[in-house]
Phi, psi and omega in degrees: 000147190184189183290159152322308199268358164313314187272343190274333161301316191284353190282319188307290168002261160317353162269323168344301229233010133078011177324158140301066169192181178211142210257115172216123162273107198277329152213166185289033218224317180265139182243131162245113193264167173196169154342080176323352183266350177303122114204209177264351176271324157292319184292315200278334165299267202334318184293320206273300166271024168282318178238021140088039198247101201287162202278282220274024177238028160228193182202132206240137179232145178219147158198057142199181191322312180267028175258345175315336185287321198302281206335307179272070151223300187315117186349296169240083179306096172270123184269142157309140168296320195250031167295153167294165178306328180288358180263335181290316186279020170224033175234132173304342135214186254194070196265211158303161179302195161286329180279002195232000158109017201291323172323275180320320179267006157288339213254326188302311196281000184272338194067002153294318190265133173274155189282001168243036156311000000 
């Protein structure tokens, strides 16, 4: 945690320097390192092949930086509305924010959710 321009200075930093691990600023206030081998698109593997579960029967919702690998590794990426822009673009669509129910009006438009949830 720092100034903005702090983290953005330590982000160049770490990237530079060509480390094993990945940078993801979740505000602009915040730096998260982790593994690289670390994420949620890994984690959401481990999952898939544990209960025998195709790529192209899942789906994922996000609305930050680190959530972009699950978003491309995931059948179906959904970004949040109030994901930053760069996360809406590494998502297959786009639903409501957190605050407008987007889970739920994604799962409807999707044919998951039945509409008198």
């Amino acid at each position: 945690m720092g100034e903005p321009a702090a983290i953005d200075q330590l982000q160049a930093v770490l990237l530079e320097a060509n480390l094993d691990a990945a940078f993801y600023k979740s505000k602009p206030t915040y730096l998260e390192i982790m593994a690289e081998n670390v994420s949620k698109a890994s984690a959401m593997r481990k999952i898939m092949e544990r209960y025998h579960i195709a790529q192209e029967n899942t789906l994922a919702f996000g609305d930050n930086f680190n959530d972009v690998p699950m978003l491309r590794f995931a059948g179906i990426g959904i970004a949040m509305g109030n994901a930053p822009e760069q996360v809406k673009g590494a998502a297959d669509f786009v639903t409501l924010s957190n605050d407008q129910d987007g889970i739920k009006a994604a799962l409807e438009r999707l044919s998951v959710l039945p509409t008198n949830y």
